[in-house]
Backbone bond lengths (Angstrom), bond angles and torsions (degrees), N, CA, C in turn:
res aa  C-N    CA-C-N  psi(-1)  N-CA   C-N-CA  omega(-1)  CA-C   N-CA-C  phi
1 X - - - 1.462 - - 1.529 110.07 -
2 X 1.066 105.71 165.26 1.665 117.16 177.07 2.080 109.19 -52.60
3 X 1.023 113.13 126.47 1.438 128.76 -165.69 1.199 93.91 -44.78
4 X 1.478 118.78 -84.23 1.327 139.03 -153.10 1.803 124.56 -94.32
5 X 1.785 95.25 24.41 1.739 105.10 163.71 1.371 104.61 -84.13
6 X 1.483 140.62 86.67 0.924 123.79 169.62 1.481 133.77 -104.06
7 X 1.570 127.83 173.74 1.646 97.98 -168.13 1.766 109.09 -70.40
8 X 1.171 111.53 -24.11 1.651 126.36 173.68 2.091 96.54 -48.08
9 X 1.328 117.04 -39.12 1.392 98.43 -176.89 1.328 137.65 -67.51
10 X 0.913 103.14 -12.25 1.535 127.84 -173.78 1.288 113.63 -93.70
11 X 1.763 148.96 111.01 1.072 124.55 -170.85 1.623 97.85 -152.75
12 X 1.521 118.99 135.93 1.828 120.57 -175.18 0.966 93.20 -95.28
13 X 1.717 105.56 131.33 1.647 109.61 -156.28 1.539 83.01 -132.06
14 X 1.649 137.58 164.85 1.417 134.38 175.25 1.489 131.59 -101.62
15 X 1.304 132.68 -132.15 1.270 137.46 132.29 1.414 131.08 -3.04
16 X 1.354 64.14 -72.05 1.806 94.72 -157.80 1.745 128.37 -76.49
17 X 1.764 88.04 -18.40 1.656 88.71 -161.96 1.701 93.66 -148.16
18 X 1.275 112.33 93.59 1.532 125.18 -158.30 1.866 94.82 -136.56
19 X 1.253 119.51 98.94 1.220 105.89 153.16 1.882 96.36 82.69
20 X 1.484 135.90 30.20 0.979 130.47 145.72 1.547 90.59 102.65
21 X 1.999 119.23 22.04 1.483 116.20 -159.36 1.359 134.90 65.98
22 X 1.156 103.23 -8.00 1.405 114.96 175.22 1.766 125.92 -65.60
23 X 0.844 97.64 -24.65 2.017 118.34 178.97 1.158 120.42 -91.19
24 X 1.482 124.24 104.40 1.778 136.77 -162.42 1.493 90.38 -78.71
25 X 1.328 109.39 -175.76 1.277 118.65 158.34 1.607 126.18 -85.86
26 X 1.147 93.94 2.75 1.691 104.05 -178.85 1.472 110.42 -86.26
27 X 1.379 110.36 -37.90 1.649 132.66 -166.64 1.292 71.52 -69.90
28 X 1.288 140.64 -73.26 1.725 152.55 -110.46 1.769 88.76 -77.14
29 X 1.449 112.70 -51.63 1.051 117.16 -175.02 1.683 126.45 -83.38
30 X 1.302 104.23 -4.53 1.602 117.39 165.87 1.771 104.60 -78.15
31 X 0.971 118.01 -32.97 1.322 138.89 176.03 1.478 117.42 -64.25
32 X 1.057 96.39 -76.57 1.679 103.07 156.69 1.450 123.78 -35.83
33 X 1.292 119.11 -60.47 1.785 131.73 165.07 1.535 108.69 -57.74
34 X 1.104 121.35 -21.01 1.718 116.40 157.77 1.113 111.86 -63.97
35 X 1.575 106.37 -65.75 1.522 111.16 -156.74 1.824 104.18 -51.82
36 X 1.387 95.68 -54.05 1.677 106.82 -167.84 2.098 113.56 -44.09
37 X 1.523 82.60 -25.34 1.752 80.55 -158.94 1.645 96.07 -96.93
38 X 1.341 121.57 -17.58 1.320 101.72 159.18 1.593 125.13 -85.11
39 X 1.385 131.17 -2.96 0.846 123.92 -158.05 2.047 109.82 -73.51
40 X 1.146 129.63 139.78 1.957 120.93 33.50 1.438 106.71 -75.36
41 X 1.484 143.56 6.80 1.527 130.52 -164.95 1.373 100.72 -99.70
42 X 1.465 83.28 172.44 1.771 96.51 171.69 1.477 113.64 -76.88
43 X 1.311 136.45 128.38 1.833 112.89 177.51 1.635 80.94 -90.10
44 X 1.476 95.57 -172.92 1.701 109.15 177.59 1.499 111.97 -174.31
45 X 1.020 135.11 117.11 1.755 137.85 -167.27 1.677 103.64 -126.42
46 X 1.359 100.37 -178.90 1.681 115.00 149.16 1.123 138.24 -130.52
47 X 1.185 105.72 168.81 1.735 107.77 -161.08 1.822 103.27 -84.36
48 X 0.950 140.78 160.02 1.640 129.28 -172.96 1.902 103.46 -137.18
49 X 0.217 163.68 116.23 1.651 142.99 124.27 1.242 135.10 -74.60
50 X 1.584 105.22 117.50 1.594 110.05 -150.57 1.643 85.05 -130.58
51 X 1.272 95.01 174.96 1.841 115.50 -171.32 1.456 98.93 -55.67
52 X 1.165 115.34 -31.50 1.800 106.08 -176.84 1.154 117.09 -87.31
53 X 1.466 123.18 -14.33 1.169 134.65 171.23 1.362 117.58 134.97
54 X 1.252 140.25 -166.84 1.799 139.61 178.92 1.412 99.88 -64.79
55 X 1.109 108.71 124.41 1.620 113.96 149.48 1.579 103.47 -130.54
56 X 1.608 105.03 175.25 1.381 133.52 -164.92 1.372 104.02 -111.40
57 X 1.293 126.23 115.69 1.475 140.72 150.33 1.202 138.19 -79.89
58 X 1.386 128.77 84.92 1.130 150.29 -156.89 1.712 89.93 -70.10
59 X 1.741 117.37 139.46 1.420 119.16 -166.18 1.712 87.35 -139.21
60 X 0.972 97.83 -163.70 1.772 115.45 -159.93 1.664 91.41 -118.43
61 X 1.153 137.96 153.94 1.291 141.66 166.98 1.258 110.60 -125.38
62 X 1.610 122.28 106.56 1.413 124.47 -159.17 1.288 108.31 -128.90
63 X 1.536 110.63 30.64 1.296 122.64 175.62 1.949 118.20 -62.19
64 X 1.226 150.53 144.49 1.246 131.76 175.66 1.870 107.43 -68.63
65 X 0.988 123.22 -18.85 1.289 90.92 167.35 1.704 107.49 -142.55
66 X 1.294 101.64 94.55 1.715 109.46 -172.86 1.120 143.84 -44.42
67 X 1.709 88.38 -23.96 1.833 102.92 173.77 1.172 99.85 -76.58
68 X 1.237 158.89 -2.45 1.059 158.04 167.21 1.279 136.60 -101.40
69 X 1.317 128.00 -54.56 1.664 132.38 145.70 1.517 111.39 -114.26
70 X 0.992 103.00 -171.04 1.602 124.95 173.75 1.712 96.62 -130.99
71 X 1.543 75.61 158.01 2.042 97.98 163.60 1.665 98.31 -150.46
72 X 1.306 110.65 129.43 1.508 130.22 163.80 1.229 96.91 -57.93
73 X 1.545 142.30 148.89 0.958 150.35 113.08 1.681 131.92 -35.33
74 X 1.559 123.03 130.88 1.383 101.57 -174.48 1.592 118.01 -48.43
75 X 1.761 94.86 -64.04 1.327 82.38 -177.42 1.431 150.71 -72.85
76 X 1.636 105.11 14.10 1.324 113.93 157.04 1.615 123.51 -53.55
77 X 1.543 84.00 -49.18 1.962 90.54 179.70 1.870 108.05 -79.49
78 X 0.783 108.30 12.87 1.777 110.07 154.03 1.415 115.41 -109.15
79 X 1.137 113.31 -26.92 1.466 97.17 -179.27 1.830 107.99 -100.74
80 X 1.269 102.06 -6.96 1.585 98.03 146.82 1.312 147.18 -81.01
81 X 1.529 90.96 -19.36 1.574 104.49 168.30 1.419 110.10 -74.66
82 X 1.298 141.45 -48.71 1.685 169.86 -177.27 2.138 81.76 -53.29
83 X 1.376 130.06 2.75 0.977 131.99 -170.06 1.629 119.08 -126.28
84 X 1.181 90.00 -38.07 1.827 124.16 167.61 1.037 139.55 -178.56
85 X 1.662 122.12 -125.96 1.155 110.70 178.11 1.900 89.53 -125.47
86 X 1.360 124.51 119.54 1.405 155.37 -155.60 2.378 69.89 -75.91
87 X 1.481 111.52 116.72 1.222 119.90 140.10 1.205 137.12 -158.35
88 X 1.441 105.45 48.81 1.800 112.50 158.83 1.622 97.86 -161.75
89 X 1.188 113.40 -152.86 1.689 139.17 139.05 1.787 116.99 -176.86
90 X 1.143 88.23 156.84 1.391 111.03 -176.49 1.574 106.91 -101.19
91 X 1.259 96.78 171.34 1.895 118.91 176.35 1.522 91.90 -165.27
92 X 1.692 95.16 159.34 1.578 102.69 143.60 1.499 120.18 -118.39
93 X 1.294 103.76 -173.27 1.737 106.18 178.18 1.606 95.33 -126.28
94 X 1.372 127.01 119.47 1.313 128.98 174.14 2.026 114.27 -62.49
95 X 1.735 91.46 -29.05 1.425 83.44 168.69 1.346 117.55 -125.94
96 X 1.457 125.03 172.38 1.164 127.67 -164.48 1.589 106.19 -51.78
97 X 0.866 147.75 63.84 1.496 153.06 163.77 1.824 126.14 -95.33
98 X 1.551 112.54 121.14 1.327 108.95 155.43 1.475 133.16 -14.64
99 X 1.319 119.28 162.54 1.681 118.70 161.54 1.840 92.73 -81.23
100 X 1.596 109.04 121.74 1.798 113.62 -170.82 1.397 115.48 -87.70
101 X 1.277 127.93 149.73 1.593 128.54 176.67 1.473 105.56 -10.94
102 X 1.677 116.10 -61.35 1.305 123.28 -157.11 1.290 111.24 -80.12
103 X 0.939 130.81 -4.74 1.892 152.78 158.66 1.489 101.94 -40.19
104 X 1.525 101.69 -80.64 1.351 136.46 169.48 1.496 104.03 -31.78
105 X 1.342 107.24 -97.97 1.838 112.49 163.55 1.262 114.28 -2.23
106 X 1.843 123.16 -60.88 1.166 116.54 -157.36 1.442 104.62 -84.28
107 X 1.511 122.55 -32.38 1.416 127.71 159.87 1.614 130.12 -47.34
108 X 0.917 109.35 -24.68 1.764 106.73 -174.43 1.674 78.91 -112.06
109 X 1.723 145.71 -40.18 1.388 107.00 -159.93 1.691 104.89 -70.26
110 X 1.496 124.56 -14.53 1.106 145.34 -179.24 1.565 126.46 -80.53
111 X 1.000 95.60 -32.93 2.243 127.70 167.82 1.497 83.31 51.29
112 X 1.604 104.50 50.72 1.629 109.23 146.81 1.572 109.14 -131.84
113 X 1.454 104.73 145.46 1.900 131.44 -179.14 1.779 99.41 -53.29
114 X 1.180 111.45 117.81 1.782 112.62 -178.85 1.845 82.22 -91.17
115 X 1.774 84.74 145.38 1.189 117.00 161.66 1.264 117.13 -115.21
116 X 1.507 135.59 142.35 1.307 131.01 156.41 1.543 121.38 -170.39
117 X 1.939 80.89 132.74 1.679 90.23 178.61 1.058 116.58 -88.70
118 X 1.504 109.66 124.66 1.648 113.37 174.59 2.187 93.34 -81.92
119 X 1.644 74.75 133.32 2.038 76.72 166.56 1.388 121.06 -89.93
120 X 1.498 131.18 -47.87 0.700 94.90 175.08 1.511 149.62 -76.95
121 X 1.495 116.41 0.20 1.373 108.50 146.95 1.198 130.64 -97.83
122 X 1.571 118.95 28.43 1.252 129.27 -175.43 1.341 127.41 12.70
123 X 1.936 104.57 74.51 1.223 142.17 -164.69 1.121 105.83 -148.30
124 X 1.498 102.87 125.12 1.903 125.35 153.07 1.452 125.01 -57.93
125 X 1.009 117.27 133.26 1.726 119.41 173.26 1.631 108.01 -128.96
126 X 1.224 129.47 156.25 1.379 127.72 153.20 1.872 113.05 -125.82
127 X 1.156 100.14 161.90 1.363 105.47 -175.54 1.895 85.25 -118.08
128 X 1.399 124.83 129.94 1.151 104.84 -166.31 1.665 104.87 -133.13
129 X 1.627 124.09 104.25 1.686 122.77 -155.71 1.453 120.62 -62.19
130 X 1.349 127.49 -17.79 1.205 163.75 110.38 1.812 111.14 35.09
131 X 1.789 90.98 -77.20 1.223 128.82 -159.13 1.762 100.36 -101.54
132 X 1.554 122.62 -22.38 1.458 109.62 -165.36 1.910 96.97 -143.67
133 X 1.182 93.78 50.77 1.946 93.07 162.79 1.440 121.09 -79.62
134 X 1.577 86.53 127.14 1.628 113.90 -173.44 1.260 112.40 -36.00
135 X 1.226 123.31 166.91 1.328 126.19 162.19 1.490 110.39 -162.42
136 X 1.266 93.53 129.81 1.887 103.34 -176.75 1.148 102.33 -67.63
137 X 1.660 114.29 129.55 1.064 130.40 152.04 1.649 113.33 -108.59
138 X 0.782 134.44 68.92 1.489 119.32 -162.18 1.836 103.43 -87.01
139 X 1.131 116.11 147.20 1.527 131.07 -172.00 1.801 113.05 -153.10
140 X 0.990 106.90 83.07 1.791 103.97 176.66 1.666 105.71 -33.51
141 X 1.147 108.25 138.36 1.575 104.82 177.17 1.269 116.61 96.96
142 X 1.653 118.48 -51.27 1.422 128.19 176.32 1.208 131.59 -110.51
143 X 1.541 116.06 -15.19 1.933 122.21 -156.61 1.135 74.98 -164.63
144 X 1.986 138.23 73.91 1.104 141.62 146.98 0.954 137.66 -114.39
145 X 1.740 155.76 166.01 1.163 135.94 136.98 2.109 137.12 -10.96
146 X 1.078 70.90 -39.73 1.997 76.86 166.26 1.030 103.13 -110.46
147 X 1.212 151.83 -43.73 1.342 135.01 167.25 1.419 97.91 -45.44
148 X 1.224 151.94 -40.63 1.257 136.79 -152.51 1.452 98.79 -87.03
149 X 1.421 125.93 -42.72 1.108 124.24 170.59 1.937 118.37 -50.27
150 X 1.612 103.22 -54.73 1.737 94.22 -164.36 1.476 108.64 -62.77
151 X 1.981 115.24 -14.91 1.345 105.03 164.02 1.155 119.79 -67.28
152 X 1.242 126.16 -44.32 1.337 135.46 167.55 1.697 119.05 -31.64
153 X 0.991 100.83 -44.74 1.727 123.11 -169.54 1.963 99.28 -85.38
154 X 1.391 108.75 -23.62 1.281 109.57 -175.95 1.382 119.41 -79.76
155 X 1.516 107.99 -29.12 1.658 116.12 -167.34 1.685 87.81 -96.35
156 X 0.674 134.84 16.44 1.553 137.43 179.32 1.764 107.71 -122.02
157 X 1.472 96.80 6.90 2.079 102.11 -179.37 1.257 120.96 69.97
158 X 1.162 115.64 43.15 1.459 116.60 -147.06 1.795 107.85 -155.14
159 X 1.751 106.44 76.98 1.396 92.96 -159.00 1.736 97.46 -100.12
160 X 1.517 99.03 140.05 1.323 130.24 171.86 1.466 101.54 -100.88
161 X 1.682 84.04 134.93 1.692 103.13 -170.66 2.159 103.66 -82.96
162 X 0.816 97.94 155.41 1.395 99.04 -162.90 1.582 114.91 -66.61
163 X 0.829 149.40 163.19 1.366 153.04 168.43 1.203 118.39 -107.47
164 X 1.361 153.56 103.92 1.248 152.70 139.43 1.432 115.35 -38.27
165 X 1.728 110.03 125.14 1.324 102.75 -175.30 1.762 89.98 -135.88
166 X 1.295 104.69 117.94 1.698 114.76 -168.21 2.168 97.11 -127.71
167 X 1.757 96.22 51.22 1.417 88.11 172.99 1.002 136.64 -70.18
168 X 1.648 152.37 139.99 1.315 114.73 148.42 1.010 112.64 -92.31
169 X 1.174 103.96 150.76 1.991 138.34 -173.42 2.068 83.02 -46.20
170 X 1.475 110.44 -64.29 1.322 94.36 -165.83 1.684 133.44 -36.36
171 X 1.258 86.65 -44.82 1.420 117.10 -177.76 1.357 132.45 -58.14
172 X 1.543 96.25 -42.70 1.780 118.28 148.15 1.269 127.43 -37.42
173 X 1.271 112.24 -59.70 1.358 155.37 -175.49 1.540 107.80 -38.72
174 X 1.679 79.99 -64.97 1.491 88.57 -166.30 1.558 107.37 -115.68
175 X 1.687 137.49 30.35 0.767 124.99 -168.03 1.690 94.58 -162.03
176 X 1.497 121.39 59.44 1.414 100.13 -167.79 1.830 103.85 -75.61
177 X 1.226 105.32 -35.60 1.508 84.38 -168.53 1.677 125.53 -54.34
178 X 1.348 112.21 -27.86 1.349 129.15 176.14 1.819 104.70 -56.18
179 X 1.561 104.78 -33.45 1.490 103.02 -171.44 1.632 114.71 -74.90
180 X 1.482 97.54 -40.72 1.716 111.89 -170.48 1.176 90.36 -75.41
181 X 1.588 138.66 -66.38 1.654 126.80 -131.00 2.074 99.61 -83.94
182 X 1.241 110.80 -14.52 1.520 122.08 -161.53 1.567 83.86 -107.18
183 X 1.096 133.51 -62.77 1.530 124.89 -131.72 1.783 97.58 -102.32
184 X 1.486 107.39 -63.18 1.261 102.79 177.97 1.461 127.13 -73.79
185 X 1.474 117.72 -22.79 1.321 126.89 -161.81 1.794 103.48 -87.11
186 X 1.381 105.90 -47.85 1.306 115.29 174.57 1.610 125.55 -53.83
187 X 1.126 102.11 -38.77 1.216 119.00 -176.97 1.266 131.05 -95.96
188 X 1.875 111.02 -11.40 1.386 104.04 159.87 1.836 101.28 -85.18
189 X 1.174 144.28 -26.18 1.261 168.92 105.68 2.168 97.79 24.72
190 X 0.691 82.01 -57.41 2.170 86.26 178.54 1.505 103.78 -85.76
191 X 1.379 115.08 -55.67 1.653 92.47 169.87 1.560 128.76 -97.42
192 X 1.030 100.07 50.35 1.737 125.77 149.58 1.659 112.79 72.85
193 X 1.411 105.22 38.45 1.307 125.59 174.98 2.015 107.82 -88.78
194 X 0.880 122.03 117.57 1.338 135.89 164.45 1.362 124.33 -96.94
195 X 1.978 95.32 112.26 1.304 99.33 -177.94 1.878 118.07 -76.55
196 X 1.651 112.22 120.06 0.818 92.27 -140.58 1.673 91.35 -120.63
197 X 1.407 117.56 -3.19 1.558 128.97 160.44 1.219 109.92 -146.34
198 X 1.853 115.22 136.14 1.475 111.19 170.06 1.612 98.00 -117.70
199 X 1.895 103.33 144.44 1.660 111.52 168.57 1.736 81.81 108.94
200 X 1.305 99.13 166.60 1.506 124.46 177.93 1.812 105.28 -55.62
201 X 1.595 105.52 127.47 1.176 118.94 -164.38 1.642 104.13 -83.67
202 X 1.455 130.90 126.97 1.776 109.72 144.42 1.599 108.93 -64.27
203 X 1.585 99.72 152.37 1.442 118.91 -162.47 1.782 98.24 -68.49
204 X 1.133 121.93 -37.71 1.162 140.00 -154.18 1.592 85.61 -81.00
205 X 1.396 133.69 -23.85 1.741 137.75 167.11 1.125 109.97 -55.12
206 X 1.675 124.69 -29.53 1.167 110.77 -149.66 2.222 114.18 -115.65
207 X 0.886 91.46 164.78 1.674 90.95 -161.85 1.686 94.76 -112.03
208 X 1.204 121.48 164.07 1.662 127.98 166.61 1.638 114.60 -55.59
209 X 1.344 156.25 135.55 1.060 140.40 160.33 1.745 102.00 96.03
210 X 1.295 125.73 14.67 1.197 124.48 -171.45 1.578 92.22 -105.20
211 X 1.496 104.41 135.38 1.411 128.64 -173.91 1.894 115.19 -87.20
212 X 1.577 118.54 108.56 0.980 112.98 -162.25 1.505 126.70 -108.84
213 X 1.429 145.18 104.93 1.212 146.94 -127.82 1.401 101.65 -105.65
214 X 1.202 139.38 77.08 1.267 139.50 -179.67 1.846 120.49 -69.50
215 X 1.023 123.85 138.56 1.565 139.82 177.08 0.999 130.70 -130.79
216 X 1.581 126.82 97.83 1.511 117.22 160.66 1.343 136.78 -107.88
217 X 1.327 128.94 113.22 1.457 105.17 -170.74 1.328 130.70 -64.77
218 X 1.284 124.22 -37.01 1.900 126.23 177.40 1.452 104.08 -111.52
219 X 1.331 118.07 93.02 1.272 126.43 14.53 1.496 103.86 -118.48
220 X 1.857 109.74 142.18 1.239 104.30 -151.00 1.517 109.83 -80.38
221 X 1.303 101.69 141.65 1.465 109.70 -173.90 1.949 103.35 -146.88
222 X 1.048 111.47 126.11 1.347 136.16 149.58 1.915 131.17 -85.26
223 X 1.439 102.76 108.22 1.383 97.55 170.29 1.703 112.97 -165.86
224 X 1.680 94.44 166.64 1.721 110.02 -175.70 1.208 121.71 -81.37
225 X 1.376 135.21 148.32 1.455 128.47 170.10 1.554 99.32 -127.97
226 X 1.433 122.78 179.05 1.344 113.16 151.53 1.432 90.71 -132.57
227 X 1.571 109.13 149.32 1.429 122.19 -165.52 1.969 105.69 -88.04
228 X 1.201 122.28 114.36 1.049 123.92 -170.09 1.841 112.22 -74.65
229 X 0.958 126.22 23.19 1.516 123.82 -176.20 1.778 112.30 64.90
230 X 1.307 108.96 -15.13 1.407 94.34 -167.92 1.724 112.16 -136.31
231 X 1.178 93.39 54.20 1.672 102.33 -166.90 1.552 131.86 73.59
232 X 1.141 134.13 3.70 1.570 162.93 -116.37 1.622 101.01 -161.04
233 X 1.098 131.72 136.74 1.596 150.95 146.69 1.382 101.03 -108.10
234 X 1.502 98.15 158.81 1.609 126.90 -171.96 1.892 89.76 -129.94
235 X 1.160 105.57 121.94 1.192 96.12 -174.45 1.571 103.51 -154.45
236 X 1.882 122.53 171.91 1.736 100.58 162.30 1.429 94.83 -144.34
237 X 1.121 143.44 163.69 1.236 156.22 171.58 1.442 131.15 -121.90
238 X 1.581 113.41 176.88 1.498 116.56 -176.82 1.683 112.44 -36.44
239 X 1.679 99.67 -58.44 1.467 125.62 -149.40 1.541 104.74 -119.41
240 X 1.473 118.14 33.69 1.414 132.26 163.59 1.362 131.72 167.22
241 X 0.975 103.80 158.56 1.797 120.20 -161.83 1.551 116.00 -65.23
242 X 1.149 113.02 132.88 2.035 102.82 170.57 1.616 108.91 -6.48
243 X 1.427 120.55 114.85 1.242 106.43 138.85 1.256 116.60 -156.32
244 X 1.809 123.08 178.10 1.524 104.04 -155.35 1.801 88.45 -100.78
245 X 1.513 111.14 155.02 1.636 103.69 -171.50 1.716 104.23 -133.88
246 X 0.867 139.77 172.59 1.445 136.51 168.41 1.326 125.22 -85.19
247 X 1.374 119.35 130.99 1.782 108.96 -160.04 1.686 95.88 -74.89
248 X 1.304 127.16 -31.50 1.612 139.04 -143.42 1.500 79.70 -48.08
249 X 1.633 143.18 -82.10 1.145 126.03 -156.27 1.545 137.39 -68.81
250 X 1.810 94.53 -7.51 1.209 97.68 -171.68 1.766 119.29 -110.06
251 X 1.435 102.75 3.64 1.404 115.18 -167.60 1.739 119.05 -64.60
252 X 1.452 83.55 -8.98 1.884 88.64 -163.66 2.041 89.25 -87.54
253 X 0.884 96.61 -13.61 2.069 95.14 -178.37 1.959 107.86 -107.48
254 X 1.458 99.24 30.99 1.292 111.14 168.71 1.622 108.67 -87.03
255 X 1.200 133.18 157.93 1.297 121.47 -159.63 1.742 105.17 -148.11
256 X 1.744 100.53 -31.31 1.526 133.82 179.00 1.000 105.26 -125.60
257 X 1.549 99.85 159.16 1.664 122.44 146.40 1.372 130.59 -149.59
258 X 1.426 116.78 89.46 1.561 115.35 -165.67 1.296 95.10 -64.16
259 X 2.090 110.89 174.75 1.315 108.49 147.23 1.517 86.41 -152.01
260 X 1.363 117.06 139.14 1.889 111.12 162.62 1.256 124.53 -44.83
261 X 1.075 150.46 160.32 1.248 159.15 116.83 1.780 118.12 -9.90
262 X 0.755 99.28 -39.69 1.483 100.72 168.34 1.740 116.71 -72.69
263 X 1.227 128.58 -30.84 1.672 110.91 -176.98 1.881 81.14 -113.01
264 X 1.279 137.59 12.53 1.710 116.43 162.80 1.233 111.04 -78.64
């Protein structure tokens, strides 16, 4: 699982102490009047701090399926910045649900404090970065790039059968094609991944939840992303913790592109 979800991250905070104190009861209740009026969806805004003080930026949630996550729009977060200085965001959860792995995720790839009102117990939470910095654990087999994915694939109902990965480093080394076309290709291939573009993707190719097979040869490296719908991967690596990154520089060392059976 993700390193740094721990039960310590999660904490029901009141009144008084929302977001580092920063959140009146006025904000609390602009928030609330979001969540309520989009519901069954998720609403989702940002936090601002401007010369008059914090206010709340109510955003668009243009995620494909809303009852379930949100996605900011870019140019929401420009024309919130053109407002102040962009330092948190909020969501709600229409149902009784936690702040979720991908909460988290979107908070540290963002190195802003998640807020969220759950409605139906019409309760504040914060996720606060402060209090819960990542830390690489990386472990082939357990704390990997595909491991990060079949969790990924799990909180979405969607269980991927495990993969055994018994490489040697030598072998890697000196044998990538043997690693990608046998190890990774095959095996997203059995749990019902469809390869569904090979070679560097246009962005406009790619769908939310699409599985991304990256390759470089000097120095050679193999690894997973999952494509976030909005220019962005969610991904974790050797030498760092979940975080979400921008495809723009890295798209040209794309090599794959799974997608499940379920969004083809």
């Amino acid at each position: 699982m993700v390193p740094f979800l721990t039960e310590g991250s999660l904490r029901q905070i009141d009144s008084e102490m929302l977001v580092r104190n920063m959140i009146n009861d006025s904000i609390k209740e602009k928030i609330k009047e979001h969540a309520l009026s989009e519901m069954p969806n998720e609403c989702c805004g940002l936090l601002v701090q401007t010369d008059k003080g914090l206010i709340s930026y109510p955003c668009q949630n243009v995620a494909e399926e809303p009852a379930r996550f949100f996605k900011i729009k870019g140019p929401d977060y420009l024309k919130a910045a053109n407002e102040g200085e962009i330092v948190g965001y909020y969501h709600s959860h229409p149902v009784d649900a936690p702040i979720s792995d991908m909460d988290k995720e979107i908070a540290f790839g963002h190195r802003f404090p998640c807020v969220l009102y759950n409605v139906p117990k019409d309760q504040f939470f914060e996720f606060n970065l402060d209090e819960n910095l990542p830390e690489s654990s990386f472990e082939l087999g357990k704390e990997d790039c595909l491991t990060f994915v079949e969790d990924y694939f799990q909180k979405l109902g969607i269980q991927l059968p495990s993969f055994v990965r018994d490489i040697d480093p030598h072998l890697f080394q000196n044998n990538a094609d043997f690693f990608i076309n046998r190890k990774y290709v095959e095996a997203c291939e059995k749990i019902g991944l469809m390869r569904i573009l090979e070679g560097p993707p246009e962005l406009e190719e790619l769908k939310q939840h699409d599985i991304l097979l990256f390759f470089r040869p000097e120095p050679l490296a193999v690894h997973l992303a999952i494509y976030n719908g909005d220019g962005t991967i969610s991904h974790r690596g050797r030498d760092f913790a979940p975080r979400i990154s921008s495809l723009k520089h890295l798209i040209k060392q794309v090599t794959e592109v799974f997608r499940h059976r379920t969004w083809i």
